[in-house]
Every structure is written in C-alpha cells, then in structure tokens.
LUMVO-876107 format. One record per residue (C-alpha): residue number from 0; chain; x, y, z. Coordinates in Angstrom, 3 decimals, always signed. Layout:
<voro><roke>NUM</roke><lumdo>A</lumdo><u>X</u><v>Y</v><w>Z</w></voro>
...
end
This chain:
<voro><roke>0</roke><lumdo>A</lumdo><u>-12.960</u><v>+0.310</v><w>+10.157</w></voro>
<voro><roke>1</roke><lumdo>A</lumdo><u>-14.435</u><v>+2.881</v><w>+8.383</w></voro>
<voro><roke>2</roke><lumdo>A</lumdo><u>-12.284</u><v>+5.800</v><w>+10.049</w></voro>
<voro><roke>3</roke><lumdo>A</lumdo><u>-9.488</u><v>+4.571</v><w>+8.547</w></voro>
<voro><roke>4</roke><lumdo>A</lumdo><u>-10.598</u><v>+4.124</v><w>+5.089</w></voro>
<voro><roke>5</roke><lumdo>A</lumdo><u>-11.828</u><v>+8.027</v><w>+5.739</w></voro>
<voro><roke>6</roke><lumdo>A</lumdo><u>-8.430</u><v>+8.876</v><w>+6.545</w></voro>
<voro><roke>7</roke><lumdo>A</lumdo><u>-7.003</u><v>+8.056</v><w>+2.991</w></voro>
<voro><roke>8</roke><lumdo>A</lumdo><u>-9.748</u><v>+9.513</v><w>+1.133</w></voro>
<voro><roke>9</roke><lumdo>A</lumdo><u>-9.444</u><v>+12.367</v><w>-1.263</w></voro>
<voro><roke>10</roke><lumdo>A</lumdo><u>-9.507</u><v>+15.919</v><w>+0.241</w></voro>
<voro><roke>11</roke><lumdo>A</lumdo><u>-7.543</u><v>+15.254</v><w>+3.013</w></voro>
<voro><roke>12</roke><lumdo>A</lumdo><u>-3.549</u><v>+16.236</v><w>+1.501</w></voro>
<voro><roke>13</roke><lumdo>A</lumdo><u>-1.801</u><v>+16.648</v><w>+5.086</w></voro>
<voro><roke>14</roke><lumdo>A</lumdo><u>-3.809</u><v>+13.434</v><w>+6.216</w></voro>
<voro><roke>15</roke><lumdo>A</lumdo><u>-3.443</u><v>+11.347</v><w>+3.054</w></voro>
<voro><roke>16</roke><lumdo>A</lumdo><u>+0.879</u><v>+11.619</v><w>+2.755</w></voro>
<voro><roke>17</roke><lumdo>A</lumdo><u>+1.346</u><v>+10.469</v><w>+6.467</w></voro>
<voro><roke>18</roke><lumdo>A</lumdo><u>-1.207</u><v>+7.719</v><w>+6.029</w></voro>
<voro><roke>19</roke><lumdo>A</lumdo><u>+0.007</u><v>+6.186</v><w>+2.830</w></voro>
<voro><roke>20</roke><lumdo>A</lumdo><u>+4.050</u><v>+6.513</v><w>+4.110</w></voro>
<voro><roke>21</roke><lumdo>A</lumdo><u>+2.807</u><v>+4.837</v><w>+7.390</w></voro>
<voro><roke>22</roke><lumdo>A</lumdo><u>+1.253</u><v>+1.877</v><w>+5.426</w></voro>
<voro><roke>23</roke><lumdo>A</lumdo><u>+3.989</u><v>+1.965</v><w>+3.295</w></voro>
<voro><roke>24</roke><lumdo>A</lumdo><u>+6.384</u><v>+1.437</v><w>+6.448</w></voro>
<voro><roke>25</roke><lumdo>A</lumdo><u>+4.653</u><v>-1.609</v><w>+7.447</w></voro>
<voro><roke>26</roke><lumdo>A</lumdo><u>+4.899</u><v>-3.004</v><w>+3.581</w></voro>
<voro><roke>27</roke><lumdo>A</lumdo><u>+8.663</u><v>-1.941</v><w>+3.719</w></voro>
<voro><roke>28</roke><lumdo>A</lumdo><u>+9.299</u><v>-3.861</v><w>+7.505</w></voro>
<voro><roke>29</roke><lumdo>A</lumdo><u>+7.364</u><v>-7.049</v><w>+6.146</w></voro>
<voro><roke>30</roke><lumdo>A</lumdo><u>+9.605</u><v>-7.234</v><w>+3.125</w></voro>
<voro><roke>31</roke><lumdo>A</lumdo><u>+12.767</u><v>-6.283</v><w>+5.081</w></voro>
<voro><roke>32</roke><lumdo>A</lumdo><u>+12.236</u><v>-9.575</v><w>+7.103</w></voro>
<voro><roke>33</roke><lumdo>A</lumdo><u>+11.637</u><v>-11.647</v><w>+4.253</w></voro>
<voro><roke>34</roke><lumdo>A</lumdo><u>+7.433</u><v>-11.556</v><w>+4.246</w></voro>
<voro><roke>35</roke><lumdo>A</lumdo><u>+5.214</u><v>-11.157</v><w>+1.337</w></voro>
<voro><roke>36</roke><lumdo>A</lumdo><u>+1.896</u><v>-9.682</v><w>+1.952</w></voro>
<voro><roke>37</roke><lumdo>A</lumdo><u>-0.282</u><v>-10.324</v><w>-0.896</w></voro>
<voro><roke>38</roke><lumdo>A</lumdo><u>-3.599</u><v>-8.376</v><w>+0.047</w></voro>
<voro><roke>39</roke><lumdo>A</lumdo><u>-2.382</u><v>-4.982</v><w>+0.236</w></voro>
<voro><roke>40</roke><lumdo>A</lumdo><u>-5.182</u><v>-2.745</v><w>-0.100</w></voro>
<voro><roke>41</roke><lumdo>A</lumdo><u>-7.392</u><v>-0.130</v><w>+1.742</w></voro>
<voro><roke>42</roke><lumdo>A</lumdo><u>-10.005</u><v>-2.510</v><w>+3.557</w></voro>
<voro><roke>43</roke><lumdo>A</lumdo><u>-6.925</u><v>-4.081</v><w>+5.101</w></voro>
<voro><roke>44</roke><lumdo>A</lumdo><u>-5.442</u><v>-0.446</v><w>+6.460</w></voro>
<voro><roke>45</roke><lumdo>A</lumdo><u>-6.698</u><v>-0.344</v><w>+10.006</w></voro>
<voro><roke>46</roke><lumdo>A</lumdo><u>-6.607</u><v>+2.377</v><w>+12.343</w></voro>
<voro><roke>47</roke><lumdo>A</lumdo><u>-4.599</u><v>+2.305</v><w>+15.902</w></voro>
<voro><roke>48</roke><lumdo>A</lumdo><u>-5.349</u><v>+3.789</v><w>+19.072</w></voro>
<voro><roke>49</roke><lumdo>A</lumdo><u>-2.177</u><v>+5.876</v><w>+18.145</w></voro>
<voro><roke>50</roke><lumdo>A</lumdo><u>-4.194</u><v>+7.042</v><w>+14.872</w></voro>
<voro><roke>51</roke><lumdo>A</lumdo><u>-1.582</u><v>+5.273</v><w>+12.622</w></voro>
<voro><roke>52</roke><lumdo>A</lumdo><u>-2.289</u><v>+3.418</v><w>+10.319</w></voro>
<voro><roke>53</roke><lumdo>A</lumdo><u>-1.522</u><v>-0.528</v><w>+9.567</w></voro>
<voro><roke>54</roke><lumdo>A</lumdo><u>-1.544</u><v>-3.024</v><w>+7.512</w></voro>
<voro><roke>55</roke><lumdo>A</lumdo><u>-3.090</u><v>-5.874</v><w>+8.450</w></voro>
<voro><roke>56</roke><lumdo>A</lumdo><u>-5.294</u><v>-8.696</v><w>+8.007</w></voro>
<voro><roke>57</roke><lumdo>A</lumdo><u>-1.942</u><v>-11.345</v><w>+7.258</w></voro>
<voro><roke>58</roke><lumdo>A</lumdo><u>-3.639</u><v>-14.316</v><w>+6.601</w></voro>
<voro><roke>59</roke><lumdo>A</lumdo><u>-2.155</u><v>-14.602</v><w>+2.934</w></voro>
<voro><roke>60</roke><lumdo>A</lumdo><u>+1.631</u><v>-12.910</v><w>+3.835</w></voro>
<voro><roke>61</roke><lumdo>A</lumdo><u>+3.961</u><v>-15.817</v><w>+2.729</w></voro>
<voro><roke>62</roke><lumdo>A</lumdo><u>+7.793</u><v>-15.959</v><w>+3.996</w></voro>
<voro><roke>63</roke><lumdo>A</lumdo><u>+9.814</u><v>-16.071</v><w>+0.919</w></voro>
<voro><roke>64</roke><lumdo>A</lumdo><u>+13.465</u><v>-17.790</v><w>+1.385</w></voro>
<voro><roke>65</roke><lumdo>A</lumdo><u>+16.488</u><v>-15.710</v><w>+0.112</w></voro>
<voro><roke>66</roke><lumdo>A</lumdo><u>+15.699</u><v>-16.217</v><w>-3.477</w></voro>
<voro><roke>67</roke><lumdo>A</lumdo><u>+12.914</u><v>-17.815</v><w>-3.419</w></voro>
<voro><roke>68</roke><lumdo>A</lumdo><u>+9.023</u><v>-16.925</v><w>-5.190</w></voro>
<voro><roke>69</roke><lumdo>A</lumdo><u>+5.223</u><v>-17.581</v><w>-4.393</w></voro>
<voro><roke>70</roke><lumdo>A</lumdo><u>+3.378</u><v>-19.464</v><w>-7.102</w></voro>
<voro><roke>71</roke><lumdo>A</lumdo><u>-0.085</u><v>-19.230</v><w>-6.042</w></voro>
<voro><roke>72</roke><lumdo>A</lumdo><u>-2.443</u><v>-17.251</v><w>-6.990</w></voro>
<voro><roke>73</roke><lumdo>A</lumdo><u>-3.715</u><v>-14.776</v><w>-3.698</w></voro>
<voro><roke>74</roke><lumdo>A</lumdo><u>-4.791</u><v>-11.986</v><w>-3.352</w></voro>
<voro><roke>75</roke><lumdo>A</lumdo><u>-7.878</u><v>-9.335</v><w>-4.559</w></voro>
<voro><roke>76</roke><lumdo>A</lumdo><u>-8.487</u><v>-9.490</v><w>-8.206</w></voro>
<voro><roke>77</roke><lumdo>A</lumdo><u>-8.623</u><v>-5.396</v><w>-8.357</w></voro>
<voro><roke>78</roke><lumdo>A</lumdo><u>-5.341</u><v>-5.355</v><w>-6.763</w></voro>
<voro><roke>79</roke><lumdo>A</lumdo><u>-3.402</u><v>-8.445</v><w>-7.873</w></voro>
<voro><roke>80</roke><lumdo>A</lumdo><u>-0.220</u><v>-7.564</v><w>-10.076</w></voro>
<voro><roke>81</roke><lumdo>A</lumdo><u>+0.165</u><v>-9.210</v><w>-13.633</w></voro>
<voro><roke>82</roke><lumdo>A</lumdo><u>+2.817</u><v>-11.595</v><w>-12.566</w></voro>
<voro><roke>83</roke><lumdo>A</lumdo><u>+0.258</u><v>-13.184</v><w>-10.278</w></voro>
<voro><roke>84</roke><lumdo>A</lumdo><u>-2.809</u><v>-13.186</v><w>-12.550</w></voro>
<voro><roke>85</roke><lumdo>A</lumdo><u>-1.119</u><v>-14.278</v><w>-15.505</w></voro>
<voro><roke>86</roke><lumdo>A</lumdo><u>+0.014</u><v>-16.916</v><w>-14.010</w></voro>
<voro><roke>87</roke><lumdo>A</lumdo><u>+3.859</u><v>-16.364</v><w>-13.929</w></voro>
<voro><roke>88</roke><lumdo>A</lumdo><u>+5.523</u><v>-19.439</v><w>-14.159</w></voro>
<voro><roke>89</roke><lumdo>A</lumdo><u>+8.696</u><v>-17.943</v><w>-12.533</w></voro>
<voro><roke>90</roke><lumdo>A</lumdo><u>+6.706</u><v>-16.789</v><w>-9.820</w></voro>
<voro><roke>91</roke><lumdo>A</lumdo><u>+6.580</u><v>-13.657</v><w>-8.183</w></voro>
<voro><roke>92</roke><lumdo>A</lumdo><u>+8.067</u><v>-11.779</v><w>-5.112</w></voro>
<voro><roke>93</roke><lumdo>A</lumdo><u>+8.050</u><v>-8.246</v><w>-3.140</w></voro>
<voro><roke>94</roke><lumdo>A</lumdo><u>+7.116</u><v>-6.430</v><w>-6.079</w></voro>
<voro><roke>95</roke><lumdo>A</lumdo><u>+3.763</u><v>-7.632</v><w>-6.268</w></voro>
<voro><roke>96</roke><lumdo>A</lumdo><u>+2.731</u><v>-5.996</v><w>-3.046</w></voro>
<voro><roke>97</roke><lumdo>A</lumdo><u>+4.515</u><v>-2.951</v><w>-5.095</w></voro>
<voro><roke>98</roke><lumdo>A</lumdo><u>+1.803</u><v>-3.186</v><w>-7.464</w></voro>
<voro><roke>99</roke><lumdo>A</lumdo><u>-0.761</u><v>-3.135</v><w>-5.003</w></voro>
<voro><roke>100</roke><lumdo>A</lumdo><u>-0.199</u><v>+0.082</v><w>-3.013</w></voro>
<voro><roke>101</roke><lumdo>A</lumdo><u>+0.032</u><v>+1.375</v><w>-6.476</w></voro>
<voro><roke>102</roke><lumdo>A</lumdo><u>-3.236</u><v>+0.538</v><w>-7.824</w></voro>
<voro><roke>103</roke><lumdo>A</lumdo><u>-4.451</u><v>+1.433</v><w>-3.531</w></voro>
<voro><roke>104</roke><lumdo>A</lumdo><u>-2.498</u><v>+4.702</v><w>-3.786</w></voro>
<voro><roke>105</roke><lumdo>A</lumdo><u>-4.208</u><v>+5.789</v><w>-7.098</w></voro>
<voro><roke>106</roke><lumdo>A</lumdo><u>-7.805</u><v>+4.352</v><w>-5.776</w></voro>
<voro><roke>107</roke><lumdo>A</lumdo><u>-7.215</u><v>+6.897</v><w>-2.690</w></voro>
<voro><roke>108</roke><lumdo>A</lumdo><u>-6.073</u><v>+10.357</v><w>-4.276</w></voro>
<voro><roke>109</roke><lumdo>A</lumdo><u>-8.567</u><v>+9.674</v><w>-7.617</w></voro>
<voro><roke>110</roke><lumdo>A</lumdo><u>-11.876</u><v>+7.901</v><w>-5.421</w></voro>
<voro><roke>111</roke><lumdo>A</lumdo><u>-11.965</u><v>+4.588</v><w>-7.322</w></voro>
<voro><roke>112</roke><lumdo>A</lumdo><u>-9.228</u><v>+2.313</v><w>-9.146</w></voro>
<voro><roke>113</roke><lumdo>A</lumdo><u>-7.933</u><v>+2.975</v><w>-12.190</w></voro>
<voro><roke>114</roke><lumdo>A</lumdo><u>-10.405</u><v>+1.321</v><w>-15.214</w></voro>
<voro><roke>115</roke><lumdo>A</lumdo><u>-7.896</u><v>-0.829</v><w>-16.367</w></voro>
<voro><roke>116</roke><lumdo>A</lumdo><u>-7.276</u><v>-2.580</v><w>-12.697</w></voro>
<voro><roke>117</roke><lumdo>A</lumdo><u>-9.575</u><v>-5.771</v><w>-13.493</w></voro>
<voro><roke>118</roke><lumdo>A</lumdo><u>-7.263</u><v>-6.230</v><w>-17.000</w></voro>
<voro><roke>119</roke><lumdo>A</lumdo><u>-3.864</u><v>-5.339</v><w>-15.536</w></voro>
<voro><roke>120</roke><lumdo>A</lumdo><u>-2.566</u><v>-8.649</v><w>-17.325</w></voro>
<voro><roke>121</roke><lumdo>A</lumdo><u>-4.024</u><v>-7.417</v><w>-20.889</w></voro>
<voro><roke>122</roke><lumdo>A</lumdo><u>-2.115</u><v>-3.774</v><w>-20.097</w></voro>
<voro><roke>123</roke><lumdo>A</lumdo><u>+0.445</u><v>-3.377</v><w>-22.328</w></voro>
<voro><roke>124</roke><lumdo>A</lumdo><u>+0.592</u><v>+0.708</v><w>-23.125</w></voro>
<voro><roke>125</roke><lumdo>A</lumdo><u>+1.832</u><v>+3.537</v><w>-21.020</w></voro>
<voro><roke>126</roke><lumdo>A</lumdo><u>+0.392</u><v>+4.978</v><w>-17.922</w></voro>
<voro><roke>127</roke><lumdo>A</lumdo><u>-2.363</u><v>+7.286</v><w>-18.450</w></voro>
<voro><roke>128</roke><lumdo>A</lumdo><u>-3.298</u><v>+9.409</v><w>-15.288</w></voro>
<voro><roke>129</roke><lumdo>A</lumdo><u>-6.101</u><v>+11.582</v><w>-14.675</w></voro>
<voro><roke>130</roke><lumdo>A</lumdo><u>-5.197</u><v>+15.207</v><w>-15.262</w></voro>
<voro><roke>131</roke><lumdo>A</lumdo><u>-5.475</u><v>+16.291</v><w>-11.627</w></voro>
<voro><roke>132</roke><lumdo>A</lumdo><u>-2.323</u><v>+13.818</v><w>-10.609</w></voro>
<voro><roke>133</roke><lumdo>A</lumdo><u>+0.640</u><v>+15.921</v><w>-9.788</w></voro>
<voro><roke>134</roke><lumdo>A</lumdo><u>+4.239</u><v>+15.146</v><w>-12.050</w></voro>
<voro><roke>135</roke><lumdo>A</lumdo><u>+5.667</u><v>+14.026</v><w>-9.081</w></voro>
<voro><roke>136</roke><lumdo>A</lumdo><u>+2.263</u><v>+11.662</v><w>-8.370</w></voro>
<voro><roke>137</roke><lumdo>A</lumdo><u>+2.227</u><v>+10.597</v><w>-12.103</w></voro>
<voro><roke>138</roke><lumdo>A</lumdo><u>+5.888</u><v>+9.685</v><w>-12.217</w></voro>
<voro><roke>139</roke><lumdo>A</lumdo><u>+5.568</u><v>+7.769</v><w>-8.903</w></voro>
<voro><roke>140</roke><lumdo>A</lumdo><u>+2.922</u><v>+5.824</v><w>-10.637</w></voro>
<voro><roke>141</roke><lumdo>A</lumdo><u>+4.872</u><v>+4.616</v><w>-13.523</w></voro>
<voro><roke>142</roke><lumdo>A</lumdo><u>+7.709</u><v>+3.196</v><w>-11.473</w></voro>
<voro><roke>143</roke><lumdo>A</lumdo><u>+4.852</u><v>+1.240</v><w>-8.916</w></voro>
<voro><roke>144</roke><lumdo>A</lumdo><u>+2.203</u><v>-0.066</v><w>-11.659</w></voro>
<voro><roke>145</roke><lumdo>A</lumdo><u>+5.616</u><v>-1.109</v><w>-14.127</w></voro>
<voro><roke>146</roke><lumdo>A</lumdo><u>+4.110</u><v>-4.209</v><w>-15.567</w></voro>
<voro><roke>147</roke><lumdo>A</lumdo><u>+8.041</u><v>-5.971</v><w>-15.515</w></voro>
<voro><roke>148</roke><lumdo>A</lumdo><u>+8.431</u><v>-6.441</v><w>-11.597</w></voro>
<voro><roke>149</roke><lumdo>A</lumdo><u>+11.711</u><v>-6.127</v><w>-12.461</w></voro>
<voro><roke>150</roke><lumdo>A</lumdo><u>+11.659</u><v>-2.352</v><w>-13.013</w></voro>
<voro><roke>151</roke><lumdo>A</lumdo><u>+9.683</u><v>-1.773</v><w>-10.063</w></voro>
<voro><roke>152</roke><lumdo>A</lumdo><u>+11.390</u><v>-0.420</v><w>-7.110</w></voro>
<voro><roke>153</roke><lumdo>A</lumdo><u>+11.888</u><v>-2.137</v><w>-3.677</w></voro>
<voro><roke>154</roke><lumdo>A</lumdo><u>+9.698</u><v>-0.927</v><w>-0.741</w></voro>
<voro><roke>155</roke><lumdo>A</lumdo><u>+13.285</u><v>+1.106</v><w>+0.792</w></voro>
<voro><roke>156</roke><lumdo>A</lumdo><u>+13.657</u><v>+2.500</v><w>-3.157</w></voro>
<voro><roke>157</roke><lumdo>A</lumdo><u>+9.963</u><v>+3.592</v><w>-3.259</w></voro>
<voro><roke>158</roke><lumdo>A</lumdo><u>+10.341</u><v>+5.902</v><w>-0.194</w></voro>
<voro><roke>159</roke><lumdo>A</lumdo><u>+13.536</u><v>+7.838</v><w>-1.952</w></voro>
<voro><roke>160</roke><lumdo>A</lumdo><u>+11.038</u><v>+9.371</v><w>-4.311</w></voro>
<voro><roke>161</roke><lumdo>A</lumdo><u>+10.462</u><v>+12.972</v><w>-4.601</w></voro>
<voro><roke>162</roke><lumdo>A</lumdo><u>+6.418</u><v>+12.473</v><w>-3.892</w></voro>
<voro><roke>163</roke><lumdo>A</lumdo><u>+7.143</u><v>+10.735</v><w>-0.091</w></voro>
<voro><roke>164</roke><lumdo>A</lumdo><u>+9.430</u><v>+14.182</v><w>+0.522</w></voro>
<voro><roke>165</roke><lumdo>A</lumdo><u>+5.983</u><v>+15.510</v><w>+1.791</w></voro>
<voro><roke>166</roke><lumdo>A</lumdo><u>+6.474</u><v>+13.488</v><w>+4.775</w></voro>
<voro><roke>167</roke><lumdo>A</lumdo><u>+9.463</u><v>+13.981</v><w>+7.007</w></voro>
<voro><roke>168</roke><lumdo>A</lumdo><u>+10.301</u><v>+10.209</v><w>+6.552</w></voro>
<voro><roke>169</roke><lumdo>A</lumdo><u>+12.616</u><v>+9.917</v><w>+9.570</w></voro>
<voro><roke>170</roke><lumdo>A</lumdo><u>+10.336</u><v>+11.731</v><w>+11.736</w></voro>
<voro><roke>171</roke><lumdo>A</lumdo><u>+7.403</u><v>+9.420</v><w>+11.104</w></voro>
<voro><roke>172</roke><lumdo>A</lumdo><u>+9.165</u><v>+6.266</v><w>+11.470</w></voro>
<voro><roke>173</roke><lumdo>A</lumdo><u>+10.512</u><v>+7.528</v><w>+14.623</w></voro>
<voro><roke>174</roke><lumdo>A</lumdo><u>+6.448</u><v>+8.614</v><w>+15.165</w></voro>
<voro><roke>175</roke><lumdo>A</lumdo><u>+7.675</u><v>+11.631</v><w>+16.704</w></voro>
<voro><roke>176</roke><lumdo>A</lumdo><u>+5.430</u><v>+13.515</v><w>+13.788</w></voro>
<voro><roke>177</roke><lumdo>A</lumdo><u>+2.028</u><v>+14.396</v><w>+15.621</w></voro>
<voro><roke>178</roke><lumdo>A</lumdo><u>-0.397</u><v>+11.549</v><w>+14.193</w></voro>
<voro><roke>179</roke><lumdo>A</lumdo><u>-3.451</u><v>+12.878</v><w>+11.775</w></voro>
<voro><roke>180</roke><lumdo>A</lumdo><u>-6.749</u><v>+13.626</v><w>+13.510</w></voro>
<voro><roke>181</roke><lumdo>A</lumdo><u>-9.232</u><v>+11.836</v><w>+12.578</w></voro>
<voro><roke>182</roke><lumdo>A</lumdo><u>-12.626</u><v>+11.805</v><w>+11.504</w></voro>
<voro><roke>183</roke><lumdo>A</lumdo><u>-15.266</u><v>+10.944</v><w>+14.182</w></voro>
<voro><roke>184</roke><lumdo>A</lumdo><u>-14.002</u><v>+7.214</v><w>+15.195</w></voro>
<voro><roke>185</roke><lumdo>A</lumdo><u>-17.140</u><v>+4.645</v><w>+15.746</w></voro>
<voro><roke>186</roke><lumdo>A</lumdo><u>-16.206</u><v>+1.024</v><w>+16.851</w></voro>
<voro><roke>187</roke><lumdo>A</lumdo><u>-13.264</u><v>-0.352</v><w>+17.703</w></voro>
<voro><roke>188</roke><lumdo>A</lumdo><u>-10.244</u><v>+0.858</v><w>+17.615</w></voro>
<voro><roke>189</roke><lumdo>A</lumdo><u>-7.657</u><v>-1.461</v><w>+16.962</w></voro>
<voro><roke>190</roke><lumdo>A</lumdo><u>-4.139</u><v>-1.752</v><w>+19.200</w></voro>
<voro><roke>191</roke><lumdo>A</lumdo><u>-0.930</u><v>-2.294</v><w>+17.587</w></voro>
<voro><roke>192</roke><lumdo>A</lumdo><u>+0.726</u><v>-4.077</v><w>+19.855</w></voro>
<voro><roke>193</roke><lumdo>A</lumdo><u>-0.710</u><v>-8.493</v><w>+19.330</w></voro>
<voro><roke>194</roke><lumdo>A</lumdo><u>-2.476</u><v>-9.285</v><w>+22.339</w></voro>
<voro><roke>195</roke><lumdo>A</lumdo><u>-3.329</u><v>-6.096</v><w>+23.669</w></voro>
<voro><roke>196</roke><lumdo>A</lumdo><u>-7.727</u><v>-6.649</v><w>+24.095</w></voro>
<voro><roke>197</roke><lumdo>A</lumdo><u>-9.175</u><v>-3.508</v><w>+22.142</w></voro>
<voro><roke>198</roke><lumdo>A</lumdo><u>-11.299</u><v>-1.073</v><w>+24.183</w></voro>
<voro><roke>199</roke><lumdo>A</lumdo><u>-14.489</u><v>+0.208</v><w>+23.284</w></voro>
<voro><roke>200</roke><lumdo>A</lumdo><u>-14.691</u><v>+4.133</v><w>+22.832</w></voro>
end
C-alpha cells in the first residue's frame, strides 16, 4: 500500500488536496451515519483501482447511538486525541477522528508528526506550526488539533474551510474531478466496492 502513502507525501500540492478531501469524505460519510472510526491515519488510506483514496481498515469504527460516547481506549497512540488517552470519563465521540486527520494531515504536508503527538494529553499551549505551513494550513490546524472536542468542528464544518477551497468539493464528491496519477503502483490494488476480488496488475 505503499502508492498510496506516496500519494499524500510532501511535494505533491495538486495530488495531496484531492487525496486528503477524498479521505476526508469517507471520515465525513462514516460520521454522517452514526460510525466512529478510531484509527484514522495514513497506513489505513488505501488506494482504489479508481486512484481514490479510502479509509479503511474498520475493525475499531464503533456505531455511536444519537447521543451516545465510546469509552475505550482504541486507536494508535501517535494519533489518539486527548479525550481518549486521558481517559475521559465522559467519553468521547466524532471529534476524536477530528483529531486524527489533524495530527495525519500535518504528518503528510511536514514528513513526520508533530513532536508533541506522543504527549497530546500533557498539551496545554497554543499551536506552534512549522514556518513553511500556509495561514490558511495553520489556521485549519488550530480548529482540528483543539484540545476541547467541543471546539472542534464536525467532519461537514471542516470541509467549509478556506484551505479545502483548493479542491472543487462538489466536483470530487461527485468524482467527476479527473483522479491524481499516481506513482508507479506495485501490488494490489484495492476495489472499493466489498466483495469485488482484487486483480493483480
């Protein structure tokens, strides 16, 4: 699955907006229908034979009830939000996945995650961002890796910012928007519709 982690990786600006709103589509559907995913991060982005991306690997996605909050503790450490490594009594919801393409989105535009990942419960001061984020990037940042998951936006909220604008939104979700090329694809490629044997290329 290589290919696809190549497809989010730094240097590649056209490449990188379509693949992170694609992933972020998936995030945004699994919420919409009441589904938690609690893993998201770039080992779990796999490529299709239509060169979109997804989000798989749904092993630890939990249906949350209207209202309702995980307690357990899932996920990958790097990745986890506060709320779930602290230990939240109240639980947690959607916005920990929030958290997650945050800390994946910063790991994909910067090369690795930010230094403070592994302490994200001990993180109490503002954002700092490397110099070569964009205002737009930075600002986008603060609102995902907000340590209240209150003040972090929904999945729908997330796309309204002025850093997705990149991407003609309705376009992609409609995947009318030519898909990126990719690099040179070894393996399998993975189908996106269940059941559907993959083919070897």
């Amino acid at each position: 699955m290589k290919a696809a982690y190549d497809m989010l990786l730094p240097g590649r600006p056209p490449v990188r907006f379509l693949s992170y709103t694609a992933v972020h589509f998936v995030m945004q559907a699994m919420h919409s229908r009441g589904y938690v995913h609690r893993d998201v991060k770039p080992s779990n982005c796999l490529l299709a034979e239509s060169r979109y991306l997804l989000l798989a690997d749904l092993g630890l996605a939990k249906k949350l009830e209207a209202g309702s909050k995980a307690h357990s503790q899932a996920g990958t450490p790097l990745y986890m939000a506060p709320e779930i490594v602290h230990g939240n009594k109240s639980g947690y919801g959607f916005a920990a996945d929030i958290w997650s393409f945050g800390i994946m989105l910063w790991e994909m535009v910067d090369g690795a995650v930010p230094r403070w990942a592994a302490m994200s419960w001990y993180w109490t001061k503002s954002l700092h961002c490397p110099d070569s984020f964009s205002a737009e990037l930075q600002d986008l940042l603060a609102h995902l890796l907000d340590k209240s998951p209150r003040d972090r936006p929904t999945a729908s909220a997330a796309l309204e910012h002025p850093w997705f604008r990149k991407v003609d939104t309705a376009q992609l979700r409609a995947r009318s928007l030519p898909p990126p090329e990719p690099p040179e694809l070894q393996g399998l490629l993975i189908h996106a519709r269940l059941g559907e044997p993959a083919k070897r290329h």
